[in-house]
C-alpha positions as CSV (number, residue, x, y, z in Angstrom):
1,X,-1.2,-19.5,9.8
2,X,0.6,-16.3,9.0
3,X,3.1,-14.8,11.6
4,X,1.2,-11.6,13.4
5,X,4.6,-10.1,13.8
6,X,5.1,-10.8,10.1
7,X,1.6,-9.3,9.3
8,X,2.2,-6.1,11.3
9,X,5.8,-5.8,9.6
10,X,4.2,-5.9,6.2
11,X,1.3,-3.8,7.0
12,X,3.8,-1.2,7.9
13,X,5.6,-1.2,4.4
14,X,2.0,-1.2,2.7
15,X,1.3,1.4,4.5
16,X,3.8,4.2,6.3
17,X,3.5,7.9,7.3
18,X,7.6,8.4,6.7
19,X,10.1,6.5,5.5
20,X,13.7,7.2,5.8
21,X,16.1,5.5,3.8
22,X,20.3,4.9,4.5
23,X,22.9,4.3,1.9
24,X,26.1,3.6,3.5
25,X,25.1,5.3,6.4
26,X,24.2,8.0,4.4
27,X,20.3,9.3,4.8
28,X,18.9,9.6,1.0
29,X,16.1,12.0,0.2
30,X,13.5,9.8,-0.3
31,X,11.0,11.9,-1.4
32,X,13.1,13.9,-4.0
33,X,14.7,10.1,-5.4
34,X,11.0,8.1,-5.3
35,X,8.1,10.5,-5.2
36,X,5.8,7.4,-4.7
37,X,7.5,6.3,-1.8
38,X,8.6,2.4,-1.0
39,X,6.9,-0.3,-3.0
40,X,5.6,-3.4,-1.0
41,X,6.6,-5.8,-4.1
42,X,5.8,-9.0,-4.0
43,X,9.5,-10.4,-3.4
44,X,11.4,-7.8,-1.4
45,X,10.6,-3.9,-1.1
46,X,12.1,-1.4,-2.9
47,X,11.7,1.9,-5.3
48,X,10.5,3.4,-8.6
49,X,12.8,6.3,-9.1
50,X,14.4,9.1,-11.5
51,X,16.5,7.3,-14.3
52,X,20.3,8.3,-13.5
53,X,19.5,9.5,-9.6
54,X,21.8,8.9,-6.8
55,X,19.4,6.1,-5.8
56,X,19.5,4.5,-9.2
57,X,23.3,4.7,-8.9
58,X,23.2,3.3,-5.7
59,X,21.2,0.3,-6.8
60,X,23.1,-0.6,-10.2
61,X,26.6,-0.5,-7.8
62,X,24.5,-2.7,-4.9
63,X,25.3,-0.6,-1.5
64,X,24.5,-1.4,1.6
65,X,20.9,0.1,3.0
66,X,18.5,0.1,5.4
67,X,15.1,1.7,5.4
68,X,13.0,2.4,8.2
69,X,9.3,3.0,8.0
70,X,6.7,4.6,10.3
71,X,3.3,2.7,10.5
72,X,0.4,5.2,9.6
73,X,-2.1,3.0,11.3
74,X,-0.6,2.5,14.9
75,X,1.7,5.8,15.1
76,X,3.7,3.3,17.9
77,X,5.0,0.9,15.5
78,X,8.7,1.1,12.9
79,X,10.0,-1.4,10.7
80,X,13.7,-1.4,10.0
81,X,14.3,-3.4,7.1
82,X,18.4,-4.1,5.7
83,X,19.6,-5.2,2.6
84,X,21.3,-4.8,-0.5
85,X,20.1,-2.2,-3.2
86,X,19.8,-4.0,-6.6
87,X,18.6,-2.2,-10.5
88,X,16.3,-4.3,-11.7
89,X,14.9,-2.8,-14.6
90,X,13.2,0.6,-16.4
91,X,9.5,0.2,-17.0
92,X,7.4,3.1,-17.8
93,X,4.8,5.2,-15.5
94,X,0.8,3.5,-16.0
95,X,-0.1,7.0,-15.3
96,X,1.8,9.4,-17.4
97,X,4.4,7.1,-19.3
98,X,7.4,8.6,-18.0
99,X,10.3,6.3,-17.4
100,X,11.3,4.9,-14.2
101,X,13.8,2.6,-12.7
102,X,12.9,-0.4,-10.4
103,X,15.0,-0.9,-7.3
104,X,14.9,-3.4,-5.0
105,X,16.2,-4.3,-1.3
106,X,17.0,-7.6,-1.3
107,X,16.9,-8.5,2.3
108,X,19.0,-9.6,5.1
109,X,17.4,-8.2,8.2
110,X,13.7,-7.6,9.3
111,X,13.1,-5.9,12.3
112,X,9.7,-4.7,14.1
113,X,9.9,-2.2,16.6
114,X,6.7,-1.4,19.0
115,X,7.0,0.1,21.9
116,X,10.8,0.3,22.1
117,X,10.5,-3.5,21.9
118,X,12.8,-4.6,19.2
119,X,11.3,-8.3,17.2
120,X,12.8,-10.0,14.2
121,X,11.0,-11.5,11.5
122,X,12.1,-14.1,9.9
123,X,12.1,-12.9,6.0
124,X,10.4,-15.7,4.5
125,X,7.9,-15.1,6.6
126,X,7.9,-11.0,5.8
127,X,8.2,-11.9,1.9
128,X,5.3,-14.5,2.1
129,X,3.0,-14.0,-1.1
130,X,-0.2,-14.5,1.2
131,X,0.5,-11.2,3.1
132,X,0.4,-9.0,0.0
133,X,-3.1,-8.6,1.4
134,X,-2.8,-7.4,4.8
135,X,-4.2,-4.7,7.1
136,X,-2.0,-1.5,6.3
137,X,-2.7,-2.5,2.4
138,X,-6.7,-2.4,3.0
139,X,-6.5,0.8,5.1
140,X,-4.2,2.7,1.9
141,X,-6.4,1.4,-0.6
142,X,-9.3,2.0,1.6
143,X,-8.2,5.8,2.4
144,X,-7.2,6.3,-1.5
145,X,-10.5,5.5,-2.9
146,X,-11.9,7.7,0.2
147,X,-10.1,10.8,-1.0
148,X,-9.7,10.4,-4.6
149,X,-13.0,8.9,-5.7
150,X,-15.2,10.4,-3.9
151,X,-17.9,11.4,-6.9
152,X,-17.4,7.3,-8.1
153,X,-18.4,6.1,-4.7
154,X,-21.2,8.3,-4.3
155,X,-22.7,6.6,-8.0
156,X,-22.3,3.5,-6.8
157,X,-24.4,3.7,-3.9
158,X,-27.0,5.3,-6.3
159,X,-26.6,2.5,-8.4
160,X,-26.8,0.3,-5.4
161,X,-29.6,1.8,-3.5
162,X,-31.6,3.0,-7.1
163,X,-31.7,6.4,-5.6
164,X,-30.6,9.7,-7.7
165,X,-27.1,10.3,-7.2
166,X,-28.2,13.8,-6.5
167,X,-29.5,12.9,-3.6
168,X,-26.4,11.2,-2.0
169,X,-24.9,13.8,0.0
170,X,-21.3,12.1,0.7
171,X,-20.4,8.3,0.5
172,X,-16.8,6.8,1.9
173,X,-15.7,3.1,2.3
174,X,-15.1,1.1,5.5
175,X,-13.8,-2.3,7.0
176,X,-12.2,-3.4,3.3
177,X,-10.8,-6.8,3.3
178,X,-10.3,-9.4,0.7
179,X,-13.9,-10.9,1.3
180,X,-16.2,-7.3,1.5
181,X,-16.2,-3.6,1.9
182,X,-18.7,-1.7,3.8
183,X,-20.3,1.3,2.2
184,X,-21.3,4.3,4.4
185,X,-23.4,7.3,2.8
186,X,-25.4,10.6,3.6
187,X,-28.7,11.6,1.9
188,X,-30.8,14.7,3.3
189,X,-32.6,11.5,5.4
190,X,-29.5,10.5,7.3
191,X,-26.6,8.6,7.4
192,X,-27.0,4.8,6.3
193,X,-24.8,1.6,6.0
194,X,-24.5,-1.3,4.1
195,X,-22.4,-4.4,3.5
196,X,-21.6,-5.4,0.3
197,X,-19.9,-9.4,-0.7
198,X,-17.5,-9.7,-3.5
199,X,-18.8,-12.4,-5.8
200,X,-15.3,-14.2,-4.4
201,X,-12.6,-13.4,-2.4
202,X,-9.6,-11.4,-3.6
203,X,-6.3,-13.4,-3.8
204,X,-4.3,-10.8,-4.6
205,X,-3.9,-6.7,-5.1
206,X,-4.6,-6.4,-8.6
207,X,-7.8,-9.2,-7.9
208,X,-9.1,-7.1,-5.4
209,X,-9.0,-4.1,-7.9
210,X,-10.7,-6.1,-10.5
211,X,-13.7,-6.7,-7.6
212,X,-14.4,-3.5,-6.4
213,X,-14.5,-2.0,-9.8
214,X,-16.9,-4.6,-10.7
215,X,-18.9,-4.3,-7.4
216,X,-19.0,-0.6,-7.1
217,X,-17.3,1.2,-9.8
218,X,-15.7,0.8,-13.5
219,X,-13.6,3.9,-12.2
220,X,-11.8,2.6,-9.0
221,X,-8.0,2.2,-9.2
């Protein structure tokens, strides 16, 4: 069984409201260096930023940082997370092909804060594959497809319910986990729910892509 101090740790990097990062005791603009924000990698966090930014520099000379994270869930929870900034590698964009370069923390510390209340985590126990899928990872994806694909949800609960899509007013997605999703809609009759059961569960992010866009949508990323 997973630790839940390990589960709520991870959540928070899948899913924060701010993140600051330190370099030497120096606070980085995270926002300016890594538009997309931390990356809950498989192996240790970390970064896709500008080619040649201070970050990247930092990384390819291995300083000293820590970043600490602000759950968007729980609003009373922080993760403080230390390490060693590592280049990895330059890989391209999937969205608009521009280049990036990959930067990792490589861990030394993992600390939860809630309430004031200051736990370690063990970081084989942060960095354990299993918890790629966790709670703050379901909410972001969750809350993405809300806002984004609106107009593809609301087709697949025509699709789902045979009804025009015309006639579905609004459509959102609630309670995702690796196993289901429940589908909430409006039609000038009301509000109505459903549950829908992946075909399997997902064992990992990208899985879990591949089911919902066959359960629900070709368009869902």
């Amino acid at each position: 069984m997973s630790d839940p101090h390990a589960v709520a740790a991870r959540s928070i990097l899948a899913y924060c409201c701010e993140a600051t990062l330190m370099v030497d005791g120096v606070e980085f603009p995270v926002d300016d260096e890594s538009p997309a924000g931390p990356q809950d990698w498989p192996n240790a966090p970390g970064f896709l930023c500008k080619p040649g930014g201070d970050l990247a520099l930092a990384a390819q000379r291995q300083h000293d940082a820590v970043l600490i994270l602000t759950s968007a869930i729980t609003h009373n929870e922080t993760l403080r997370l230390s390490g060693r900034l590592r280049w990895t590698r330059s890989e391209s964009c999937d969205c608009c092909a521009e280049s990036l370069d990959r930067v990792v923390l490589e861990l030394t510390d993992v600390i939860l804060e809630r309430d004031s209340k200051q736990i370690p985590v063990r970081i084989s126990d942060f960095t354990n594959p299993a918890l790629q899928l966790n709670p703050g990872f379901f909410r972001r994806c969750q809350d993405h497809l809300n806002h984004y694909h609106g107009d593809d949800l609301r087709a697949a609960v025509a699709t789902h319910t045979h009804t025009l899509v015309e006639d579905i007013i609004g459509a959102q997605l609630v309670d995702l986990d690796a196993g289901r999703v429940g589908l909430q809609w409006v039609t000038p009759d009301g509000a109505m729910s459903a549950r829908l059961d992946f075909s399997r569960p997902a064992h990992d992010p990208d899985d879990l892509g591949h089911l919902l866009r066959q359960s629900l949508h070709p368009n869902l990323c």
